[in-house]
N, C-alpha and C positions, 0 to 999 in steps of 0.2 A: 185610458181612452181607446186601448188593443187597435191603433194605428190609424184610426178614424179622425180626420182630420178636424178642427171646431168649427163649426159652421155649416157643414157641408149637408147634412138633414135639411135647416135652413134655405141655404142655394138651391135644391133640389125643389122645394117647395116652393118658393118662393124667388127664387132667381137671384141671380145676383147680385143685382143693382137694389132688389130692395132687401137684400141678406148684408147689405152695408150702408143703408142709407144715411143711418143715423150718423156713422162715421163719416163717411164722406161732406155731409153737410157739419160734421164740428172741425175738419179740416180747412174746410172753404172759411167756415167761422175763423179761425185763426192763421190761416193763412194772408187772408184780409186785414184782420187787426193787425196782425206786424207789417202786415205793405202800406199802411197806411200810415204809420209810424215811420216807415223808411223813406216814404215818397218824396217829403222836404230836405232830407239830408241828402240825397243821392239823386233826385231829380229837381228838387226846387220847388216844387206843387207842396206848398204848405197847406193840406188840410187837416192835417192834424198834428201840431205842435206837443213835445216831450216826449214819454213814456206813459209806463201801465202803473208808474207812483203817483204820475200828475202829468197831466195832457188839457189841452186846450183844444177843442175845434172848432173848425172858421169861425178863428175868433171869437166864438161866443158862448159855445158852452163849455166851460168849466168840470172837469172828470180829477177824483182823488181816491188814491186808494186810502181805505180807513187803518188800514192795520199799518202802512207808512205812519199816519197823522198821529195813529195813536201812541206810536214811538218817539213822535216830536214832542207830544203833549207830556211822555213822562220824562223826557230828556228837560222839558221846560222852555219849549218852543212853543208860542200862542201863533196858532194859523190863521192868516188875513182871513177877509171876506170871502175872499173866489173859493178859497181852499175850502171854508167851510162848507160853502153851497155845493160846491164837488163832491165833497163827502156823504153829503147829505141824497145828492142824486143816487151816488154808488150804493151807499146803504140800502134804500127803498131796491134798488132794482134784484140788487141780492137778498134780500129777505122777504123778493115776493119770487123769485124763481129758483133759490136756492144757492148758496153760498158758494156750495163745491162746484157749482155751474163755471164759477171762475176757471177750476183748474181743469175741466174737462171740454170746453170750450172757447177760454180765452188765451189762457198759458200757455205761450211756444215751446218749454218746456216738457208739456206732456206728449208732443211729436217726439221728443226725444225717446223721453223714460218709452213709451209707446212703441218706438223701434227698435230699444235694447230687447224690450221684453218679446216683439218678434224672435230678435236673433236669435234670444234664449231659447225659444221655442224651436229655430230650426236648427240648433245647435246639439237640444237638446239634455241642454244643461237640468238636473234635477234639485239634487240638492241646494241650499242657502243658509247663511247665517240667519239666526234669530232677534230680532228683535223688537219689544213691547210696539203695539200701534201705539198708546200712551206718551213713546218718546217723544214723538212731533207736539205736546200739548207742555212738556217740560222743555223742548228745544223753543219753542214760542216764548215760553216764559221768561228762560234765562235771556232772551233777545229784548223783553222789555226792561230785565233789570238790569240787564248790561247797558241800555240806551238811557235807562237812568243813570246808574254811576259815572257813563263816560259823556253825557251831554250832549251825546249825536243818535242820529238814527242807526242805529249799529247795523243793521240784516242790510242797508243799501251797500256796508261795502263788500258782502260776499252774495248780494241775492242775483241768483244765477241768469232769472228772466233779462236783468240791468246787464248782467254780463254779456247774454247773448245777443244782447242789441247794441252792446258796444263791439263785439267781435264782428257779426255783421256789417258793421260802420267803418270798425277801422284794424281787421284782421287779425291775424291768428298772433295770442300774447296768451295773457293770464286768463281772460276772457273767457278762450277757447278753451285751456285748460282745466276751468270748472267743469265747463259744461262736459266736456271729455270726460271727465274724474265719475260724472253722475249717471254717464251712459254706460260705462264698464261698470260701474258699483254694482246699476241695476241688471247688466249680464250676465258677473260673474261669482258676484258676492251675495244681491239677494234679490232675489223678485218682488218685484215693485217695490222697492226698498227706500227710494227717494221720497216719492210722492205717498208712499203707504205707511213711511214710519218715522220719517225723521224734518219734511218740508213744513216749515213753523204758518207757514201762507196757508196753505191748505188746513192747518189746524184751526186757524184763525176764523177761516171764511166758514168751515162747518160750525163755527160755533154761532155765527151770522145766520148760519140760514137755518137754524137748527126747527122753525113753527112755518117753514116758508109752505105756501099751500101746492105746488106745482113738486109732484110727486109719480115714483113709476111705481106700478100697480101689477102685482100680480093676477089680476082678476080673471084669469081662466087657468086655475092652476089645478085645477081638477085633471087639466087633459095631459100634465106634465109625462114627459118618459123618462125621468131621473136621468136624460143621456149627459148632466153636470154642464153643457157648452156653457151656459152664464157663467158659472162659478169661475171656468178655464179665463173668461175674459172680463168678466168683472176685476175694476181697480180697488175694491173694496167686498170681497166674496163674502164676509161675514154681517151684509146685511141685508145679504136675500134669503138665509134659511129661515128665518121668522116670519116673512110673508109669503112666501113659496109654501110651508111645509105647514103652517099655521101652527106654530110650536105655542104650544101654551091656550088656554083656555079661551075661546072668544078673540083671537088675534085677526084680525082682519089681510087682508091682500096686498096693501098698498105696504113700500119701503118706507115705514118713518124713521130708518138709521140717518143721524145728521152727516156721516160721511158718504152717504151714496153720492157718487156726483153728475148725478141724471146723464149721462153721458148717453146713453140708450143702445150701450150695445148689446143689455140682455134681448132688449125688442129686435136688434138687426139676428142675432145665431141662432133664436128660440125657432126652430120649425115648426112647433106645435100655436104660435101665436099664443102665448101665454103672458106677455108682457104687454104695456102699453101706457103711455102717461096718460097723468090721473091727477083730479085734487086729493090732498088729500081725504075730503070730506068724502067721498068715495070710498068708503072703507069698511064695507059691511061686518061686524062681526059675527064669526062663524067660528065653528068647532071641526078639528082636522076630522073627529070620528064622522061628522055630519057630512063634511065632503068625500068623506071617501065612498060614504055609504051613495052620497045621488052620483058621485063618477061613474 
């Protein structure tokens, strides 16, 4: 980066409020959903009864998450009525905007990992251990067939999001201790390492959203300056060189990787405006030599 800050092309062009828009408004997204969560325990204003496993608001609608149910289902737990129709809400809304939208706009969690990976950066930490993105697809697994063999939803009793809302509630124990355990991991051991390689939620929900139409686009990518800012802050760097760089014959613009998680911080650092959401039916195909030729 030869000490050029990420974003800063960006800011210059485009200022700063809108060289972090997108983050700013997926903070506010999730700063909300957890105060809303905390409202009844810690003030009384019940509007939204449980968690981000199963919630209820005023009273009337019904929210499930499917990758809990679906550990109840193999544990051999049949889910009432409510839970069904929750499920059912949650599905449709992630398989029409995108699965990993979960973890980049709902999960309190990614504040965290999100802050370690600051530090890291002002730390300047480089190096990290290795390992597979594929783990979190195997860490998923063994979470269903451990929740079979042992006849409970296993991941509730170590899943970190439950933890942080119980440490929240009722202070610093085991709670805090996870959530601690996953912000040094991703500090000092590996970059983005929780939510990048080993979080079985995350694996779950991309494989949810994997045809979802609501998609980021590289659609001016002709005017790229290689200066990498996306890559530096992308949660997921290995699914924009395919619509960035149009690798491969006919590749079109848009991110069809199912772990992009729209988050939109390539559209907030990109100074050349090269990013922007997209369906994905927006996806002209095109040939990298063809673009390079009209850039």
């Amino acid at each position: 980066m030869n000490g050029k800050r990420i974003g800063q092309e960006a800011i210059a062009n485009k200022g700063w409020l809108n060289a972090h828009r997108w983050l700013i408004l997926r903070r506010i997204s999730q700063l909300t959903i957890l105060g809303l969560f905390l409202l009844g325990p810690l003030a009384g204003i019940w509007i939204v009864k449980g968690n981000l496993s199963y919630s209820y608001t005023l009273n009337t609608l019904p929210l499930a998450d499917p990758y809990v149910m679906l550990q109840s289902l193999v544990a051999g737990h049949l889910p009432e009525t409510l839970g069904l129709i929750g499920v059912g809400i949650v599905l449709a809304f992630y398989l029409l905007v995108g699965g990993r939208v979960y973890c980049s706009w709902v999960c309190p969690v990614n504040m965290v990992t999100d802050a370690a990976g600051w530090l890291r950066e002002r730390l300047g930490i480089k190096g990290s251990a290795q390992l597979s993105r594929q783990m979190r697809y195997w860490v998923l697994a063994m979470t269903l067939i451990g929740s079979a063999v042992t006849g409970t939803v296993l991941w509730e009793f170590i899943n970190p999001v439950s933890m942080l809302h119980r440490g929240l509630l009722f202070g610093m124990g085991a709670a805090w201790a996870i959530v601690l355990a996953i912000f040094l991991f991703d500090v000092f051991v590996m970059s983005r390492g929780w939510c990048g390689r080993l979080c079985p939620v995350g694996a779950f929900y991309s494989l949810l959203g994997r045809w979802s139409p609501l998609r980021v686009s590289a659609r001016q990518r002709s005017a790229c300056n290689d200066c990498m800012d996306c890559f530096e802050v992308c949660p997921e760097p290995q699914v924009i060189r395919p619509a960035l760089k149009g690798e491969g014959k006919g590749v079109g613009p848009v991110i069809l990787a199912a772990n992009c998680t729209n988050c939109g911080r390539c559209i907030d650092v990109c100074g050349k405006n090269v990013f922007r959401f997209a369906l994905r039916s927006d996806n002209p195909a095109t040939t990298g030599a063809s673009e390079k030729a009209s850039a």
